[in-house]
Backbone as a printed PyTorch tensor [residue, N CA C, xyz], in Angstrom:
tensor([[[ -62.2380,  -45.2270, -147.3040],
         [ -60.9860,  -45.7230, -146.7770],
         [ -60.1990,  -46.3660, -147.9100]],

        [[ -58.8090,  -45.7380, -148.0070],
         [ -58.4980,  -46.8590, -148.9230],
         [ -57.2350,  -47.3980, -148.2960]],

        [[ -57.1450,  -48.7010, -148.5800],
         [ -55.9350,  -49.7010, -148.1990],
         [ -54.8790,  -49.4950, -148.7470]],

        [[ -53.5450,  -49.6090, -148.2360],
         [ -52.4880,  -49.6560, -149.0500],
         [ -52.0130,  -50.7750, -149.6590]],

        [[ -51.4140,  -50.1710, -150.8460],
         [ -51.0140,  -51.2520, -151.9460],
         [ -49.9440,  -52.2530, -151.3380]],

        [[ -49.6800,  -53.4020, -151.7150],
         [ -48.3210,  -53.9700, -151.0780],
         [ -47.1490,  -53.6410, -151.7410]],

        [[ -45.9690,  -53.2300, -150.9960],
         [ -44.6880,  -52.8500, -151.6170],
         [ -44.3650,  -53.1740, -152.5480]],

        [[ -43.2340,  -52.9360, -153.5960],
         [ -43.0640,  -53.5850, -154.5230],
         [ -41.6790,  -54.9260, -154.3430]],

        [[ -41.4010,  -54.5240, -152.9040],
         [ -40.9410,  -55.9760, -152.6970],
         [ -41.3790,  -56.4930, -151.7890]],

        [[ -42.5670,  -56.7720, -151.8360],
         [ -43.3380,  -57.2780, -150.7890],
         [ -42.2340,  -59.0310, -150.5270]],

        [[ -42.5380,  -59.6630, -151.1440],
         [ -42.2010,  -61.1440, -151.1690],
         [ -40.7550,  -60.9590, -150.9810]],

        [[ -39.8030,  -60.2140, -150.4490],
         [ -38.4520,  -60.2370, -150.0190],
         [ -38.5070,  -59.1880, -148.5850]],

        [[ -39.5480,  -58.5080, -148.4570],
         [ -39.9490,  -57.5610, -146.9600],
         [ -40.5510,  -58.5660, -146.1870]],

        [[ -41.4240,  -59.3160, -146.7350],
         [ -41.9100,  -60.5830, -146.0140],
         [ -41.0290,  -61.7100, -145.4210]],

        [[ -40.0360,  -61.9110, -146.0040],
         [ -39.0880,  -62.8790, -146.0070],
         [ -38.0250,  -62.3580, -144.8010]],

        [[ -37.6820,  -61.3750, -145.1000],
         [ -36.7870,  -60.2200, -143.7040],
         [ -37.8550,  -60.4760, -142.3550]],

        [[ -38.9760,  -60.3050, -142.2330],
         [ -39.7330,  -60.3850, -141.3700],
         [ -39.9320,  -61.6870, -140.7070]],

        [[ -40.1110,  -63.1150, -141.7100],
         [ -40.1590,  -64.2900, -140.9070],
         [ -38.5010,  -64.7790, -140.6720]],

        [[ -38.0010,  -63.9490, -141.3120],
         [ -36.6260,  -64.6250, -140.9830],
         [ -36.0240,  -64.3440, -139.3160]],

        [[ -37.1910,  -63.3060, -138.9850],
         [ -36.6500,  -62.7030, -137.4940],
         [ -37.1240,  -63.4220, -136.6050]],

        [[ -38.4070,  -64.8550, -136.8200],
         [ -38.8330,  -65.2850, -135.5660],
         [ -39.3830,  -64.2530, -134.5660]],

        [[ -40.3500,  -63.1820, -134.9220],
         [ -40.4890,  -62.4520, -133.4880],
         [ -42.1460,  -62.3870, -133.8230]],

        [[ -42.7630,  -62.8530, -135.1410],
         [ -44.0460,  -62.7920, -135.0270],
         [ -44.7730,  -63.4190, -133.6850]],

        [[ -45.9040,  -63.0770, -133.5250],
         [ -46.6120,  -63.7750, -132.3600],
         [ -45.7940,  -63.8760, -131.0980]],

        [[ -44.6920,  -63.6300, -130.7030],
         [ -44.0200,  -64.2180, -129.5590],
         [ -44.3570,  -63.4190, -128.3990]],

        [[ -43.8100,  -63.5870, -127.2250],
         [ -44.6760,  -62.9920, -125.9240],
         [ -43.9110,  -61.4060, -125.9450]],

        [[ -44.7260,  -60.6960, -125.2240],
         [ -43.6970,  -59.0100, -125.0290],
         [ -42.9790,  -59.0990, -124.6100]],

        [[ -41.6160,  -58.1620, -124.6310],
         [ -40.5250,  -58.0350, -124.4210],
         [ -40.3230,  -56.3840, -123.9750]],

        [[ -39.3670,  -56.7490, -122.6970],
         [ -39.6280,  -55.6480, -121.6180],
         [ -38.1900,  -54.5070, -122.4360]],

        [[ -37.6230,  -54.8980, -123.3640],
         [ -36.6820,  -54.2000, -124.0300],
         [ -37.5580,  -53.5540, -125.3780]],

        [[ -38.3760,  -53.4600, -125.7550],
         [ -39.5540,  -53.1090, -126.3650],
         [ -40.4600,  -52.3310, -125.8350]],

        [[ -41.2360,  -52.9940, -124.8720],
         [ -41.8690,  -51.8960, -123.7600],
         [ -41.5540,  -50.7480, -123.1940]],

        [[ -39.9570,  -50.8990, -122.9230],
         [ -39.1400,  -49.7180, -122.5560],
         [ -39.1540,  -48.4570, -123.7200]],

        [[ -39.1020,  -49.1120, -124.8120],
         [ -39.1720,  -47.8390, -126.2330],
         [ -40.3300,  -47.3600, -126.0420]],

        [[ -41.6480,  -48.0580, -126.2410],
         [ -42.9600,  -47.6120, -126.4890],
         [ -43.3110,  -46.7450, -125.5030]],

        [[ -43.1670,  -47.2340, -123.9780],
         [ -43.7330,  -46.4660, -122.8380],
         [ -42.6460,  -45.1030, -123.2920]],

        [[ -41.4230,  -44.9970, -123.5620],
         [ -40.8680,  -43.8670, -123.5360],
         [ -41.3760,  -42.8150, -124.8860]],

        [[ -41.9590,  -43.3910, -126.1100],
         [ -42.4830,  -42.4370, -126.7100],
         [ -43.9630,  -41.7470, -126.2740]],

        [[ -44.5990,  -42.6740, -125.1420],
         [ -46.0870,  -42.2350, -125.0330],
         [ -45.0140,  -41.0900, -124.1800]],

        [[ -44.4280,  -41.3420, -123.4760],
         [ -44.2150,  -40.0020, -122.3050],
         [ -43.5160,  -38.8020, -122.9120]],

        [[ -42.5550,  -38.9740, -123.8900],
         [ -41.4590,  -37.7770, -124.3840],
         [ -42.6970,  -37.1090, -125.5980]],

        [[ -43.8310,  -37.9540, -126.1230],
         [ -44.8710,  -37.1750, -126.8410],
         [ -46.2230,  -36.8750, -126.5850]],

        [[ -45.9790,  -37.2980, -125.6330],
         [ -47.9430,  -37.2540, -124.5670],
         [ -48.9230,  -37.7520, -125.1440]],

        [[ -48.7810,  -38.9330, -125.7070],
         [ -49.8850,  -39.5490, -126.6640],
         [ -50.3810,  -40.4890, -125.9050]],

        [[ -51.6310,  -41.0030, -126.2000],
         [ -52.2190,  -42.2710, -125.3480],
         [ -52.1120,  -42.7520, -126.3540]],

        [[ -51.2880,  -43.3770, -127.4830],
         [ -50.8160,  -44.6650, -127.7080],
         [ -49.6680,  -44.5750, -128.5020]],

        [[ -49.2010,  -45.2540, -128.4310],
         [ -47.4310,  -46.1070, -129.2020],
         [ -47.2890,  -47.1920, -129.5160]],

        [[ -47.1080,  -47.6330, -130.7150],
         [ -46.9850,  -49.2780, -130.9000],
         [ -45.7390,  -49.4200, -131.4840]],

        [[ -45.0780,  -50.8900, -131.6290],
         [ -43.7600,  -51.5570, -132.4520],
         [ -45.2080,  -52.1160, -133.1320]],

        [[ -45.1250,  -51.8030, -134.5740],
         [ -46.0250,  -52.8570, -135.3680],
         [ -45.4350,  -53.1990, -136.7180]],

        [[ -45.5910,  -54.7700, -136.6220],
         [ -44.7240,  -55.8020, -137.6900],
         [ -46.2650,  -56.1590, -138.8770]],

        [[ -45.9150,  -55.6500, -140.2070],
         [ -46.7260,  -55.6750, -140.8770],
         [ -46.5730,  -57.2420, -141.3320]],

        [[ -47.9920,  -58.3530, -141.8870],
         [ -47.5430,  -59.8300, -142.5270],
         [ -47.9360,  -59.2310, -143.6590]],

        [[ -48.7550,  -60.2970, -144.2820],
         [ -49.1340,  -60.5120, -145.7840],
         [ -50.4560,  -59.8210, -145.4820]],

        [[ -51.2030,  -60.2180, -144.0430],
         [ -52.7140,  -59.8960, -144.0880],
         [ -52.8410,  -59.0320, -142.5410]],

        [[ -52.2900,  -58.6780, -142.4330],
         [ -52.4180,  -57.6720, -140.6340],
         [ -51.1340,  -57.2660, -140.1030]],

        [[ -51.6200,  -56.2970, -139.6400],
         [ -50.0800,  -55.7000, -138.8750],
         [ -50.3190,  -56.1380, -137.0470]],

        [[ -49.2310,  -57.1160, -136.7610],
         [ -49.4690,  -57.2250, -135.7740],
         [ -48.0220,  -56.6640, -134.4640]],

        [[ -48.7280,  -56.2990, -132.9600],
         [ -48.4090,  -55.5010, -132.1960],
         [ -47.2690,  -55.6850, -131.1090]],

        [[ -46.0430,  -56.3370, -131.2440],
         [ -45.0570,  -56.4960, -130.7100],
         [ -44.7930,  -55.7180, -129.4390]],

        [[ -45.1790,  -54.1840, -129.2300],
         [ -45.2780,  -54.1310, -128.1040],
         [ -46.5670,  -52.5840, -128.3580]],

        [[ -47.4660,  -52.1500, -127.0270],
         [ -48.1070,  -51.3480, -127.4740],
         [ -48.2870,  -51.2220, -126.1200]],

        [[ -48.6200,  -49.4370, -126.3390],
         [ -49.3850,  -48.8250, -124.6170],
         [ -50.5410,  -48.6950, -125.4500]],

        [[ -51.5080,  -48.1560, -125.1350],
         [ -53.4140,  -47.5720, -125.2750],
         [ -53.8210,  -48.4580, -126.4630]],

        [[ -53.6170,  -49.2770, -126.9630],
         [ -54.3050,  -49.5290, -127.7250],
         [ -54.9140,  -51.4300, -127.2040]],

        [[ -56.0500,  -51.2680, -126.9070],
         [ -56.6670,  -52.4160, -126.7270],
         [ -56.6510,  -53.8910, -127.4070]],

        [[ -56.1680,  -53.9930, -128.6030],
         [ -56.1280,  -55.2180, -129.2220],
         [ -54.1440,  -55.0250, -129.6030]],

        [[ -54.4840,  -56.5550, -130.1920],
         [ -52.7120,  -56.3670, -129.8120],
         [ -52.2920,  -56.7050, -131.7580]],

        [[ -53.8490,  -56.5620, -132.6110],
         [ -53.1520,  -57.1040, -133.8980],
         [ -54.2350,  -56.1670, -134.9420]],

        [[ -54.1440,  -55.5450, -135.8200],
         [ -55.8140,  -55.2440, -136.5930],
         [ -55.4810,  -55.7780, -138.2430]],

        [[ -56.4010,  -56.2500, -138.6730],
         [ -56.2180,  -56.5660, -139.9130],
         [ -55.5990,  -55.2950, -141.3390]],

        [[ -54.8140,  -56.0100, -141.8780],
         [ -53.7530,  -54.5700, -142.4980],
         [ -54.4970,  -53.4280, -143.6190]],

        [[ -55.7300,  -53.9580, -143.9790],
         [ -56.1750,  -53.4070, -145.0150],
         [ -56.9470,  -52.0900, -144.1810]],

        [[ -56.8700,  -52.1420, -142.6560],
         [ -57.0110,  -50.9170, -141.9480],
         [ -55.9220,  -50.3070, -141.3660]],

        [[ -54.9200,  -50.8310, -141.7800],
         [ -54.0780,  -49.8310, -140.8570],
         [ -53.2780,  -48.7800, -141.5670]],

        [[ -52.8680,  -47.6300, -140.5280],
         [ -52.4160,  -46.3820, -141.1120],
         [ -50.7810,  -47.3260, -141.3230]],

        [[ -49.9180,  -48.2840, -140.6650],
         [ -48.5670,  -48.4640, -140.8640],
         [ -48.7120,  -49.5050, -142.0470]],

        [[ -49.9010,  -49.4730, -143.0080],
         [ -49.1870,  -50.4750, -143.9610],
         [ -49.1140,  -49.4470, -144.7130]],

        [[ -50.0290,  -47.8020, -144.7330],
         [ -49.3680,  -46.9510, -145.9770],
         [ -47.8500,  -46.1640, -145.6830]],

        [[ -47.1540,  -46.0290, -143.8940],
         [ -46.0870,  -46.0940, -143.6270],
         [ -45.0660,  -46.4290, -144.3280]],

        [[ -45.0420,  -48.0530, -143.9480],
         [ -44.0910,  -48.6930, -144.3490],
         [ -43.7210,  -48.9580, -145.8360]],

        [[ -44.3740,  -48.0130, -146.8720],
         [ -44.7380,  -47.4000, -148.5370],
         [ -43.4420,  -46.3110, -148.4560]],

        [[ -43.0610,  -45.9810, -147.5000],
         [ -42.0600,  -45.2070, -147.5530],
         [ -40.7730,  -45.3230, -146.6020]],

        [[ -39.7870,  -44.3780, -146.7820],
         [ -38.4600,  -44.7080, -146.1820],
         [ -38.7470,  -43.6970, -144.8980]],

        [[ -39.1770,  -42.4400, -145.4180],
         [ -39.2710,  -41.2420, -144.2350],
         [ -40.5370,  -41.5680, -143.4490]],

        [[ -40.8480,  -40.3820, -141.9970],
         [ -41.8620,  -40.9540, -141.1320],
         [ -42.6830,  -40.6620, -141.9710]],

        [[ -43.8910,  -40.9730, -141.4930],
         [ -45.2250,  -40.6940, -142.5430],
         [ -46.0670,  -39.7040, -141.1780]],

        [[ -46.2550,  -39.0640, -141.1350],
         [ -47.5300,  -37.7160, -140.3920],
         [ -48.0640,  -37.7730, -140.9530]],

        [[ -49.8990,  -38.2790, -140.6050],
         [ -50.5760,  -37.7530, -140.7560],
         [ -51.4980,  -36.7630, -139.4400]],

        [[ -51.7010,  -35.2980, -139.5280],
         [ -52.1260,  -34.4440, -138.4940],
         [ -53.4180,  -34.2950, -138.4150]],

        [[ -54.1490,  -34.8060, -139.1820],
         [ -55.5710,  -35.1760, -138.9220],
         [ -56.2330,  -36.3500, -139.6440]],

        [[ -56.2860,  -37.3810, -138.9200],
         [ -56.7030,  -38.3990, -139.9610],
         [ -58.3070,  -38.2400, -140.2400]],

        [[ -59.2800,  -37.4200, -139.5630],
         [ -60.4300,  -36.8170, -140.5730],
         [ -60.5940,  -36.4130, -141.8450]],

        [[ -59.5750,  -35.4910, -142.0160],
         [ -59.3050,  -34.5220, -142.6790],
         [ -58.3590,  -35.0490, -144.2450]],

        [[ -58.1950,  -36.5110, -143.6580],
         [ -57.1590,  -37.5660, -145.1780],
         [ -58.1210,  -37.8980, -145.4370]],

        [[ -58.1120,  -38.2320, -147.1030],
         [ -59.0610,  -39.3460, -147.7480],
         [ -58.3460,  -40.3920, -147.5530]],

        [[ -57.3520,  -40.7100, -147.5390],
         [ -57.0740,  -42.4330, -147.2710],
         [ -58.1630,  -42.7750, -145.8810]],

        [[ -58.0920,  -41.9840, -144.8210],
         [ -58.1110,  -42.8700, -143.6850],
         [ -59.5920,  -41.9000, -142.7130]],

        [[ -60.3950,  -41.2180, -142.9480],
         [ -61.2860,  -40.2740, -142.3200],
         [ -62.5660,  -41.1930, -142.2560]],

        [[ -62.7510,  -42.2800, -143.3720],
         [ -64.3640,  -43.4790, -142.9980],
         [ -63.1290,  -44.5050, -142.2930]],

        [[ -61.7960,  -44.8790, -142.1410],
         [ -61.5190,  -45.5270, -141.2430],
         [ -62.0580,  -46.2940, -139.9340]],

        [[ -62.1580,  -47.0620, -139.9880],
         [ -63.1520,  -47.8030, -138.5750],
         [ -62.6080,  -47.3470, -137.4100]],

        [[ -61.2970,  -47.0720, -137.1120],
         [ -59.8490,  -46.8240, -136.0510],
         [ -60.0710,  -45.1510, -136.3050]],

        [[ -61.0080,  -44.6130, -136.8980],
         [ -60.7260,  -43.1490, -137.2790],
         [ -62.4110,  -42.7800, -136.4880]],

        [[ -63.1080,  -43.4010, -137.0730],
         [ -64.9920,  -43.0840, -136.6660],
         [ -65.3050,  -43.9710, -135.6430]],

        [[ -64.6990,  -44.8180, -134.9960],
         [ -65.0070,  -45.5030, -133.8890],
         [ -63.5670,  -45.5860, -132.9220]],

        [[ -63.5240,  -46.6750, -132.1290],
         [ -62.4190,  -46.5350, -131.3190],
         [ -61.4260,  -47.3540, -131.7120]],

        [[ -59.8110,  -46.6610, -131.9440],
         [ -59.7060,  -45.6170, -130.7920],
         [ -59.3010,  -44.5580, -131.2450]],

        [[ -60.2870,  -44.0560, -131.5690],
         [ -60.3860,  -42.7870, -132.4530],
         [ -59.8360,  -41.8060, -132.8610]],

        [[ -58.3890,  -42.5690, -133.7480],
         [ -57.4320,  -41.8850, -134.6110],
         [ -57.5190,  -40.8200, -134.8190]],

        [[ -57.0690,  -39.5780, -134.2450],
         [ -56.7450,  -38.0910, -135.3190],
         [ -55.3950,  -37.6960, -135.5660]],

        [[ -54.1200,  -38.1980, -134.6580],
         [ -53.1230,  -37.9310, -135.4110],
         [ -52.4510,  -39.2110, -135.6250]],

        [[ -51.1690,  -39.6410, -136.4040],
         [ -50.9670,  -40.5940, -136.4020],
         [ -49.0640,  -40.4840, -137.1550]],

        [[ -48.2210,  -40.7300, -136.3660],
         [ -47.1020,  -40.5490, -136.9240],
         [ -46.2350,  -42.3660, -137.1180]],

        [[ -45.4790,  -42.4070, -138.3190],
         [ -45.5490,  -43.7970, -138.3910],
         [ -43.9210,  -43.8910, -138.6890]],

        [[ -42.8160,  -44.0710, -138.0620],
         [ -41.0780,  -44.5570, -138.7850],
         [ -41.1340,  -45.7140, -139.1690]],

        [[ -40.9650,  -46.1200, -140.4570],
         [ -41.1180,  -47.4750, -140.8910],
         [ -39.3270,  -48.2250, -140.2400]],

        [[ -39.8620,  -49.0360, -140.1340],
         [ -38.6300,  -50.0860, -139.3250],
         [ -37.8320,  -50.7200, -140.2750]],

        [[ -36.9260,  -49.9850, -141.2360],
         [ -35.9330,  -50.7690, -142.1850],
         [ -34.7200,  -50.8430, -141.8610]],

        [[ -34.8380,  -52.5480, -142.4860],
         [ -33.5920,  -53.4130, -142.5920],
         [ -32.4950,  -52.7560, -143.4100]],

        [[ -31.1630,  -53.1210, -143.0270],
         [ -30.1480,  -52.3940, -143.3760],
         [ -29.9950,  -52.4490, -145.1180]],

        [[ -31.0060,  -53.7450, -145.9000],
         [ -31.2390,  -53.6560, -147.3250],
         [ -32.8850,  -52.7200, -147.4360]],

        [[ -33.4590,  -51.8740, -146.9160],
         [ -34.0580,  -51.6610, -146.9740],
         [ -35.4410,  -51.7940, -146.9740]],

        [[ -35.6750,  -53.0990, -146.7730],
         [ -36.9050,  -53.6400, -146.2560],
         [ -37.7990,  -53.2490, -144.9460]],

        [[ -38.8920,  -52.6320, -145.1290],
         [ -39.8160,  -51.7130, -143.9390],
         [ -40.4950,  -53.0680, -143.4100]],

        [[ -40.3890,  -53.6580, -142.1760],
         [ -41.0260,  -54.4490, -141.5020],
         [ -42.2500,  -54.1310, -140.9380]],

        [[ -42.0820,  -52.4510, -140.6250],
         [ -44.0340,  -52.3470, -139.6790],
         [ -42.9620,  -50.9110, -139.5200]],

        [[ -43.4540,  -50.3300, -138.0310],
         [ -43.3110,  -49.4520, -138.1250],
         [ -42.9350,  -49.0440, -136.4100]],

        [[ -42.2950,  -48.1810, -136.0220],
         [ -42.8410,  -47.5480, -134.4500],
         [ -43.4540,  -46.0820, -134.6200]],

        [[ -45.0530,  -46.4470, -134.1140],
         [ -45.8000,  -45.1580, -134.2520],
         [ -46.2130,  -44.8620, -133.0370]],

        [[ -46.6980,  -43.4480, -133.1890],
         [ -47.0740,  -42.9660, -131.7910],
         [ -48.6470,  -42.3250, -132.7670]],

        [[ -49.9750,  -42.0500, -131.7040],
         [ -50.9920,  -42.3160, -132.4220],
         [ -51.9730,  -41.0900, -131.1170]],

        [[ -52.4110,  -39.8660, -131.9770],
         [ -53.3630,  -39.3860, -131.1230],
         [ -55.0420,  -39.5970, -131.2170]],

        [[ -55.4970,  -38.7690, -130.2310],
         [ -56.9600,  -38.7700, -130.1970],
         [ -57.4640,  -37.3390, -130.7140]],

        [[ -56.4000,  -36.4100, -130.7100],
         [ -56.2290,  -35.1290, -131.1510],
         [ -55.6380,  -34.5660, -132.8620]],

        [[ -55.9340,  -34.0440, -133.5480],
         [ -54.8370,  -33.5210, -134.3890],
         [ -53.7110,  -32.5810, -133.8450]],

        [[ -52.2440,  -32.9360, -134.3350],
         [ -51.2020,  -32.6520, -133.9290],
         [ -50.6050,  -32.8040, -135.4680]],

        [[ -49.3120,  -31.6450, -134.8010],
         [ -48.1570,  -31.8270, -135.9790],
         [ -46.5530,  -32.3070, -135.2300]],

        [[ -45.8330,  -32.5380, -135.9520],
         [ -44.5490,  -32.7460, -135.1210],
         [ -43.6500,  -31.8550, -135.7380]],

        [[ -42.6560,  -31.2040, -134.5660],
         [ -41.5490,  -30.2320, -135.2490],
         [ -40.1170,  -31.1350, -135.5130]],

        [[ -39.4260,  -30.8470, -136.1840],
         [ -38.3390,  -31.3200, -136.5940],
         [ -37.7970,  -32.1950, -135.2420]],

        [[ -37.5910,  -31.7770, -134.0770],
         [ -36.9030,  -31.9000, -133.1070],
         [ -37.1970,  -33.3500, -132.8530]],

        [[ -39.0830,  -33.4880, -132.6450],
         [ -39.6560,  -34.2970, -132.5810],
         [ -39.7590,  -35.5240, -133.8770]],

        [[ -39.3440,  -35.0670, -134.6880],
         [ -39.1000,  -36.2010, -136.0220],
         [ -37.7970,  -36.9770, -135.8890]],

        [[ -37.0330,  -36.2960, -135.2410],
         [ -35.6800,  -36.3120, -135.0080],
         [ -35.5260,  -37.6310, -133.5730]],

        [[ -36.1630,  -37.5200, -133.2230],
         [ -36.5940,  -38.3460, -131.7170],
         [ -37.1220,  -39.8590, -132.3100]],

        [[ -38.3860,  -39.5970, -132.8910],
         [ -39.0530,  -40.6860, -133.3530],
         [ -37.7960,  -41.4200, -134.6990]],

        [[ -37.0890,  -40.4660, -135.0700],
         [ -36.2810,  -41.5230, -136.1260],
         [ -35.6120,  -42.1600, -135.0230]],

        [[ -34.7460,  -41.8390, -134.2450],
         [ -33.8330,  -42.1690, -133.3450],
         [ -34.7450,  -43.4450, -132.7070]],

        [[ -35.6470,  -43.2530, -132.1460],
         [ -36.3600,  -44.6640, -131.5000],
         [ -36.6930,  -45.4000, -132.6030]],

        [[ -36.9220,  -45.1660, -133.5410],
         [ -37.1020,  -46.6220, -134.2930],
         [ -35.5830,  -47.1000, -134.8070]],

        [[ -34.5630,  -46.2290, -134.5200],
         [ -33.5490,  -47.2200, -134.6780],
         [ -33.1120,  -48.0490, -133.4550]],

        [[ -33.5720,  -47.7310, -132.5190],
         [ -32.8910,  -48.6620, -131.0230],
         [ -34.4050,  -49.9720, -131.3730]],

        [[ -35.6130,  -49.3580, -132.4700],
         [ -36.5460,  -51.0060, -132.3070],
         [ -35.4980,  -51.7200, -133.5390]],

        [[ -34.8050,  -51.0200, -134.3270],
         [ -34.3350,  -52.0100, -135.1650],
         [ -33.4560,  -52.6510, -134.6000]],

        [[ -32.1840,  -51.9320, -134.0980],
         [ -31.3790,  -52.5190, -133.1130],
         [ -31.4210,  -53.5340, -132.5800]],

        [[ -32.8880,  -53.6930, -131.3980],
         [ -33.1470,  -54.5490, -131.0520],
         [ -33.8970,  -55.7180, -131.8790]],

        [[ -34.4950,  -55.6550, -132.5640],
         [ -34.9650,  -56.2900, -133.6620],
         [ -34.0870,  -57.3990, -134.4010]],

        [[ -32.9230,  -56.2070, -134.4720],
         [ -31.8000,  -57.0860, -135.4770],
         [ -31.0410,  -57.9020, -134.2240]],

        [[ -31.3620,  -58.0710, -132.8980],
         [ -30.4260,  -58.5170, -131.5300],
         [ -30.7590,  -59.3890, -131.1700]],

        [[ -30.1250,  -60.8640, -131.2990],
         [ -30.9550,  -61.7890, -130.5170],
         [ -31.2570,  -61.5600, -129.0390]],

        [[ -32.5970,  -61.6200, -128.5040],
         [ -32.4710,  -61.5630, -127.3860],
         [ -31.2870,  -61.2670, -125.7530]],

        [[ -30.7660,  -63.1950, -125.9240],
         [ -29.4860,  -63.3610, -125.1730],
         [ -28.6810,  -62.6340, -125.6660]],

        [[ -28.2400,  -61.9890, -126.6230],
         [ -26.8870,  -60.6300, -126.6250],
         [ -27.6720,  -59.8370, -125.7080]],

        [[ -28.8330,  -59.3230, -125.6050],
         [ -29.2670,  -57.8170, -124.8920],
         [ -29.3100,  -58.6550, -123.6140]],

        [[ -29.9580,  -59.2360, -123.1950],
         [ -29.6880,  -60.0280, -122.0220],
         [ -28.2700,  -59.9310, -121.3470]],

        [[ -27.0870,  -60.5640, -122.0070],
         [ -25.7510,  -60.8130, -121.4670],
         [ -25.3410,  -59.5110, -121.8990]],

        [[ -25.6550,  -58.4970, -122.4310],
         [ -25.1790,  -56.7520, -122.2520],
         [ -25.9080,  -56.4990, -121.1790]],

        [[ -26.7500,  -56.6090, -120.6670],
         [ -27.5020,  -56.0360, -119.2570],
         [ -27.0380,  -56.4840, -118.3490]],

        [[ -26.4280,  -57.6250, -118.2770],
         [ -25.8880,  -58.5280, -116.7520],
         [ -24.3930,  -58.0740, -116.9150]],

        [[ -23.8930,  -57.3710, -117.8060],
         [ -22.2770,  -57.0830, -118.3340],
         [ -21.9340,  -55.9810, -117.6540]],

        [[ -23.3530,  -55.0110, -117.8480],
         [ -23.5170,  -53.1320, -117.6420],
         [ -23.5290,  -52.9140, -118.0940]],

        [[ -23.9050,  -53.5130, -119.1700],
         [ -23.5670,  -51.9820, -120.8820],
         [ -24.7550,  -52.7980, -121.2990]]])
């Protein structure tokens, strides 16, 4: 297994991230709404919003996946968020980064894993919105095209204080 390196602006991606106040805080049903809609438009048993720190990527909102945080030096969205485009991987057996993976040989037993890193309008990747199989899979354009599009409504919301999406919902829009 190998871990990913930290960005090379880690200490200003970090800084974008606590500046948002959304670590640790309770779920949010404007979040939930994204995730549940990628498990269904891609038939995956799992989808997460995941906000990478210094030492774990933790789970802002998630369907199938049982814990809500894993330490980062296992996760597939800290080698994600290493890049601007999604990251596919279609068999995580079959990668040397990630095939002795603990999330790969035990549960919940990673084989595909698609990751849109969540960047700030200076470019800073916060975590990621991934969708995550038990199967190997590939995605066609159409479907890359989808997953970019939802991780811009998590940035959206991300970048939204709460009460704006709130007082747009009680508005109609």
């Amino acid at each position: 297994m190998l871990s990913a390196p930290a960005p090379d602006n880690e200490a200003e991606r970090l800084a974008a991230l606590y500046a948002l106040l959304i670590l640790d805080t309770p779920r949010e049903e404007r979040f939930d709404r994204i995730v549940a809609f990628a498990t269904s438009e891609f038939d995956v048993p799992i989808a997460l919003i995941s906000l990478i720190d210094g030492e774990r990527q933790w789970f802002k909102s998630n369907v199938g996946m049982p814990m809500c945080e894993t330490g980062r030096d296992v996760s597939f969205c800290g080698h994600a968020i290493l890049r601007d485009d999604i990251m596919v991987i279609p068999d995580a057996a079959d990668d040397i980064r990630f095939a002795d993976n603990p999330m790969v040989t035990g549960s919940p037993h990673i084989r595909f894993y698609a990751g849109a890193p969540l960047l700030t309008p200076q470019g800073h990747a916060l975590g990621t919105l991934c969708i995550i199989d038990t199967k190997p899979r590939q995605l066609d354009e159409i479907e890359l095209a989808i997953l970019s599009t939802l991780r811009g409504l998590v940035m959206q919301e991300l970048q939204s204080p709460k009460g704006d999406t709130d007082a747009r919902a009680q508005a109609g829009g």
